[in-house]
DSSP file (Angstrom, degrees, kcal/mol; ACC not computed):
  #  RESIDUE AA STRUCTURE BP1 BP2  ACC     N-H-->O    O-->H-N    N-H-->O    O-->H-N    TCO  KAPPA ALPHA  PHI   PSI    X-CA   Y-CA   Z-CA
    1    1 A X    >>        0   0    0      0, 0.0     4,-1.8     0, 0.0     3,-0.7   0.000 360.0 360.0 360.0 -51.6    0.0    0.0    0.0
    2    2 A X  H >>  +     0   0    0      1,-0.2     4,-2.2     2,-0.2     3,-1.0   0.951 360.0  59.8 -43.4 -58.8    2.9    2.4    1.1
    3    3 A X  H 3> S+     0   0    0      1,-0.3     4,-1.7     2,-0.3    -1,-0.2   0.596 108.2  44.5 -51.6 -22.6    4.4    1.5   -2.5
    4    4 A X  H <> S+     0   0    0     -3,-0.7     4,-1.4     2,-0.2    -1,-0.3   0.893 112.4  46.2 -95.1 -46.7    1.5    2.8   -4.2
    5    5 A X  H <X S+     0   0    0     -4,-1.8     4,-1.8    -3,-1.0     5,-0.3   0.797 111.3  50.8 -51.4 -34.0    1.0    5.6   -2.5
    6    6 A X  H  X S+     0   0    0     -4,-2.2     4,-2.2    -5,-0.3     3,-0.3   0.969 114.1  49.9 -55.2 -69.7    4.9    6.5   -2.7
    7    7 A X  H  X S+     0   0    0     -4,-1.7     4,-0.6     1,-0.2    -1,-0.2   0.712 110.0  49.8 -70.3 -37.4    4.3    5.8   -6.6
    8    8 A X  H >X S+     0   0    0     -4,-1.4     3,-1.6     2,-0.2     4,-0.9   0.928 107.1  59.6 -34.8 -75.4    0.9    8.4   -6.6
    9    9 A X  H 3X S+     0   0    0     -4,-1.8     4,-2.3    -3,-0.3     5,-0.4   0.820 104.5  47.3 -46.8 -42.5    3.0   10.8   -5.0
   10   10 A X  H 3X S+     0   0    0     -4,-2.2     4,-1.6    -5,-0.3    -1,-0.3   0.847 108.7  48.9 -69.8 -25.3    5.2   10.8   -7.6
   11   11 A X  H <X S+     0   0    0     -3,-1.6     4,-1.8    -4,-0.6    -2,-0.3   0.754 111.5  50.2 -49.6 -59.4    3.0   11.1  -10.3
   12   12 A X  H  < S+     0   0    0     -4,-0.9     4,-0.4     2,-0.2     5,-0.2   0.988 108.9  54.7 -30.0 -73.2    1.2   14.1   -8.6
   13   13 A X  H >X S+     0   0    0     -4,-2.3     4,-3.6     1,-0.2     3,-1.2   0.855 111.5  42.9 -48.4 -43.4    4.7   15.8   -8.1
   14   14 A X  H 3X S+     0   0    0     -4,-1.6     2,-2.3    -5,-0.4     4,-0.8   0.958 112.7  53.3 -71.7 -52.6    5.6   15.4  -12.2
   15   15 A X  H 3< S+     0   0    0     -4,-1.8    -1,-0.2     1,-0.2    -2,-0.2   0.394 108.7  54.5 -56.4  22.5    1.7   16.7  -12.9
   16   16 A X  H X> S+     0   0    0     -2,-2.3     3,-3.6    -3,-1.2     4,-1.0   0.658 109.5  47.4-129.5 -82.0    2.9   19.7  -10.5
   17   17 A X  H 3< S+     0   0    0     -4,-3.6    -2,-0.2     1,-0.3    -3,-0.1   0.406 110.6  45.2 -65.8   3.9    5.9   20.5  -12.6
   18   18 A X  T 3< S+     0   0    0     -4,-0.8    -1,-0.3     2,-0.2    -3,-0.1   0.182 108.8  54.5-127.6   6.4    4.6   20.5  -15.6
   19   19 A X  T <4 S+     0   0    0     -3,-3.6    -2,-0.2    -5,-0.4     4,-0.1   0.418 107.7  51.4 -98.9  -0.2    1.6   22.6  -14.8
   20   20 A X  S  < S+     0   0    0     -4,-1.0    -2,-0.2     1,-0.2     3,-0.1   0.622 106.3  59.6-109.0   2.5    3.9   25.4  -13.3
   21   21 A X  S    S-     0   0    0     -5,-0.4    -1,-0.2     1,-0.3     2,-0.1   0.521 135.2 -22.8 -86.9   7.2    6.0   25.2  -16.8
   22   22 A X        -     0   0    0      1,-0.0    -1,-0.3     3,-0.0     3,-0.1  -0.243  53.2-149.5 143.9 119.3    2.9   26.2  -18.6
   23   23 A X  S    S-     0   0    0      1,-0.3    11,-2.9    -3,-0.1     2,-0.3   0.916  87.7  -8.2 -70.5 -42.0   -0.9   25.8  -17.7
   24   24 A X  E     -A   33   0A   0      9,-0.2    -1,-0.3    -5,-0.1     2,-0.2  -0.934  61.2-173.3-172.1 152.3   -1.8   25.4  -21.2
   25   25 A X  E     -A   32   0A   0      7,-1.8     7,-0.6    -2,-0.3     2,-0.3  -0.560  17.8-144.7-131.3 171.5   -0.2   25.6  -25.3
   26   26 A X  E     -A   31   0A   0     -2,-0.2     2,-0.5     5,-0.2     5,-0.3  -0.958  11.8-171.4-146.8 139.6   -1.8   25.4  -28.1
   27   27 A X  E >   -A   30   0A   0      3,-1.8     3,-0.6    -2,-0.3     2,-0.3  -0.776  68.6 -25.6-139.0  99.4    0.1   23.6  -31.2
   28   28 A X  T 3  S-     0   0    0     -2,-0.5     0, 0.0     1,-0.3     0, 0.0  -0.760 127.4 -32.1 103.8-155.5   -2.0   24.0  -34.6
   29   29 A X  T 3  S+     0   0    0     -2,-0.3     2,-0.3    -3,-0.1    -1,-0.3   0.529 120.8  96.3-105.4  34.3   -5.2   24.5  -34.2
   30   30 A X  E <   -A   27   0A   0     -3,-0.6    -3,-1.8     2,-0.0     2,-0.4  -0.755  49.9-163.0 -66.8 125.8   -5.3   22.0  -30.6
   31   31 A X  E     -A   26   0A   0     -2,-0.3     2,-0.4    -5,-0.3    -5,-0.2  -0.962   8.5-166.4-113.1 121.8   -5.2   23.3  -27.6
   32   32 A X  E     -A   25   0A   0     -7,-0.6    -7,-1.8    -2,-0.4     2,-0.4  -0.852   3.3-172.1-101.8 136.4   -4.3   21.3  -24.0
   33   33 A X  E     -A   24   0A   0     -2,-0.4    -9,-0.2    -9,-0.2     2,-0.1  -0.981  25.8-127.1-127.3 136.0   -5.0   23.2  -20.9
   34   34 A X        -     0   0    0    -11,-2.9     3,-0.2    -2,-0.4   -15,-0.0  -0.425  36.0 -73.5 -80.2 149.1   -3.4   21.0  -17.7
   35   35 A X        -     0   0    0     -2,-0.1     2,-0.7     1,-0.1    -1,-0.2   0.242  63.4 -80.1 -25.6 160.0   -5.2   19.9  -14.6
   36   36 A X     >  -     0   0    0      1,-0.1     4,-1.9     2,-0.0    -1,-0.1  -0.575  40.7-143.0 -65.7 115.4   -6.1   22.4  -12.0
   37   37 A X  H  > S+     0   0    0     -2,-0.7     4,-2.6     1,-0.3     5,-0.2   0.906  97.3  54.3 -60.0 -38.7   -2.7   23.1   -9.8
   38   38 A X  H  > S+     0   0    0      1,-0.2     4,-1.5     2,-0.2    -1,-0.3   0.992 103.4  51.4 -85.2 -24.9   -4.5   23.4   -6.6
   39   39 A X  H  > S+     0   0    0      2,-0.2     4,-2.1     1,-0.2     5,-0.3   0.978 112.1  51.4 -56.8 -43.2   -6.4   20.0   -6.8
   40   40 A X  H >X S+     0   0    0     -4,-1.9     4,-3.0     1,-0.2     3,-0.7   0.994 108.6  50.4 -48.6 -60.5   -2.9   18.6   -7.5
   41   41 A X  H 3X S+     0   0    0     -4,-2.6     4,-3.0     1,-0.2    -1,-0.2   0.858 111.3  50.4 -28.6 -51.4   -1.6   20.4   -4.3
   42   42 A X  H 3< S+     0   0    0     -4,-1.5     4,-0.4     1,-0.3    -1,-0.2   0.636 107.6  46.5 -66.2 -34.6   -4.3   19.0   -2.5
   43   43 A X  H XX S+     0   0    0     -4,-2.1     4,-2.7    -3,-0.7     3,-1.6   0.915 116.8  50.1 -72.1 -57.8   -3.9   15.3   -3.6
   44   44 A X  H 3X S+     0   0    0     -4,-3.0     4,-3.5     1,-0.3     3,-0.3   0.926 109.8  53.7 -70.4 -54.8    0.1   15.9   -2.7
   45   45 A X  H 3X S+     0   0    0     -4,-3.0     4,-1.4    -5,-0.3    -1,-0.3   0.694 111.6  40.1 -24.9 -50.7   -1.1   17.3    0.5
   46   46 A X  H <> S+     0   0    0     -3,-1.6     4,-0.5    -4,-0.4    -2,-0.3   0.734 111.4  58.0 -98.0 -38.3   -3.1   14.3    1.4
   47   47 A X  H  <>S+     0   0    0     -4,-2.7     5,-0.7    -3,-0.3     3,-0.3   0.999 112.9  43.4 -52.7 -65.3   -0.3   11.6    0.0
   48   48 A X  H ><5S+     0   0    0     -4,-3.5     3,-2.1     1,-0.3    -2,-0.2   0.850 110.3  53.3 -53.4 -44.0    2.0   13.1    2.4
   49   49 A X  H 3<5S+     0   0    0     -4,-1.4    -1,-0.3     1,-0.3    -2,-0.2   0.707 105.5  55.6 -58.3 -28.9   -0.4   13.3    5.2
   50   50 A X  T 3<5S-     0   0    0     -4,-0.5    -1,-0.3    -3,-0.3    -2,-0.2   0.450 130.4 -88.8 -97.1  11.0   -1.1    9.6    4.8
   51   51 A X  T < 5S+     0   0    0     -3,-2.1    -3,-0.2     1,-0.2    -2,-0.1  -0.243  78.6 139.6 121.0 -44.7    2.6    8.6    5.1
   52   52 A X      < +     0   0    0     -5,-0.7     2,-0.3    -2,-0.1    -1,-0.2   0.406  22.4 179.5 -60.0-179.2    4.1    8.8    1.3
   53   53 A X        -     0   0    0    -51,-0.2   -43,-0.2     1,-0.1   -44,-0.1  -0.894  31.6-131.4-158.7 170.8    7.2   10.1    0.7
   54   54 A X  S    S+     0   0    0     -2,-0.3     2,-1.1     1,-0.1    -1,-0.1   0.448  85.8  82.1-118.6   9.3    9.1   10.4   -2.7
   55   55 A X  S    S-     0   0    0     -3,-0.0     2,-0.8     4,-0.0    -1,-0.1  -0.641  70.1-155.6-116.9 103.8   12.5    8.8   -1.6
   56   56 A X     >  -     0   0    0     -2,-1.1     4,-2.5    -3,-0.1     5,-0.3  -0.518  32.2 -77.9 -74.4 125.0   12.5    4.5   -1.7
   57   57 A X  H  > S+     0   0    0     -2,-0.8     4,-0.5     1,-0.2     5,-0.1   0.031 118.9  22.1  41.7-109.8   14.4    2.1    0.0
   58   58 A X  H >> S+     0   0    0      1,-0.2     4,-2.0     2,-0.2     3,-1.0   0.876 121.7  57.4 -95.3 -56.0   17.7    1.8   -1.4
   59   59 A X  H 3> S+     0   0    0      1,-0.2     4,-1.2    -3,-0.2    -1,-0.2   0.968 100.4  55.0 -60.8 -35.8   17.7    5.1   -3.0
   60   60 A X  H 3X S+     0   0    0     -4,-2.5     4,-0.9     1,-0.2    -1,-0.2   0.926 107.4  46.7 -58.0 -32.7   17.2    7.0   -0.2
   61   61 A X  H X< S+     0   0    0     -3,-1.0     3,-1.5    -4,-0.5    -2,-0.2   0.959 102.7  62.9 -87.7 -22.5   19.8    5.8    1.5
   62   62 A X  H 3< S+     0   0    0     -4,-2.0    -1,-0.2     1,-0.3    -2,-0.1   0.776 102.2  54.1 -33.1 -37.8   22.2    6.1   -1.4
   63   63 A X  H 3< S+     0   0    0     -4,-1.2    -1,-0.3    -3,-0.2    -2,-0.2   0.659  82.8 125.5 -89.6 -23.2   21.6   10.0   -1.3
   64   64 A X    <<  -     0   0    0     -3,-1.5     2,-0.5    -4,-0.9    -3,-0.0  -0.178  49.9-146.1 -60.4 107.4   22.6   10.1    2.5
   65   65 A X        -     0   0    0     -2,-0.1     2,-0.2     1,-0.1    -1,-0.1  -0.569   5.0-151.0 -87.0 124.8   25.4   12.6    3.5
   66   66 A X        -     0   0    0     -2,-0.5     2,-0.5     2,-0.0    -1,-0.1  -0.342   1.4-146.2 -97.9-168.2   27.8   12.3    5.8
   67   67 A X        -     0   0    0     -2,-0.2     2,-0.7     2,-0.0    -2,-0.0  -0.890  14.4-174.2-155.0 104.5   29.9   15.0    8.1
   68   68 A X        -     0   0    0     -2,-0.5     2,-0.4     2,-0.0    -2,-0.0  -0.916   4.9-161.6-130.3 146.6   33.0   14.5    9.0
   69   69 A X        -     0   0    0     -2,-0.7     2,-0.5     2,-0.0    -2,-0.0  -0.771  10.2-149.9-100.4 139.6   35.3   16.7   11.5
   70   70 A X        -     0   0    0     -2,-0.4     2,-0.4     0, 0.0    -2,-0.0  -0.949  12.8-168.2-115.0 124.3   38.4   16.6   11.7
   71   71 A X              0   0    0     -2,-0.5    -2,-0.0     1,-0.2     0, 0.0  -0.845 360.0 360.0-120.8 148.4   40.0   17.5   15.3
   72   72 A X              0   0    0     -2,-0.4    -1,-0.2     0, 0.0     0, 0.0   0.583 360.0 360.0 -81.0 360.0   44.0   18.3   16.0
């Protein structure tokens, strides 16, 4: 279930980025106008709220920084 949501979230998060590059084109005589941005918000809102996250397993930890000090 987590996995599904995780994968939703992500799917919200691209339909996010490609409605704040441009709500809507027109190529010829077609026009596409993108989903509404605040229902998207709202769904992203509610993924997160419900647990999902956009970073999995093995790739998350992959990205994980360390800090190291050096003392005389």
């Amino acid at each position: 279930m987590q996995k599904m949501r995780n994968e939703r979230l992500r799917q919200y998060w691209q339909a996010e980025q490609k409605v704040l590059s441009g709500q809507s084109y027109t190529i010829g005589n077609r026009a596409l106008t993108r989903a509404n941005l605040a229902e998207i918000r709202a769904a992203i809102d509610d993924l997160l709220a419900a647990g999902a996250t956009l970073d999995d397993g093995e790739e998350a930890k992959m990205r994980r920084s360390k800090r190291v000090v050096f003392i005389d």
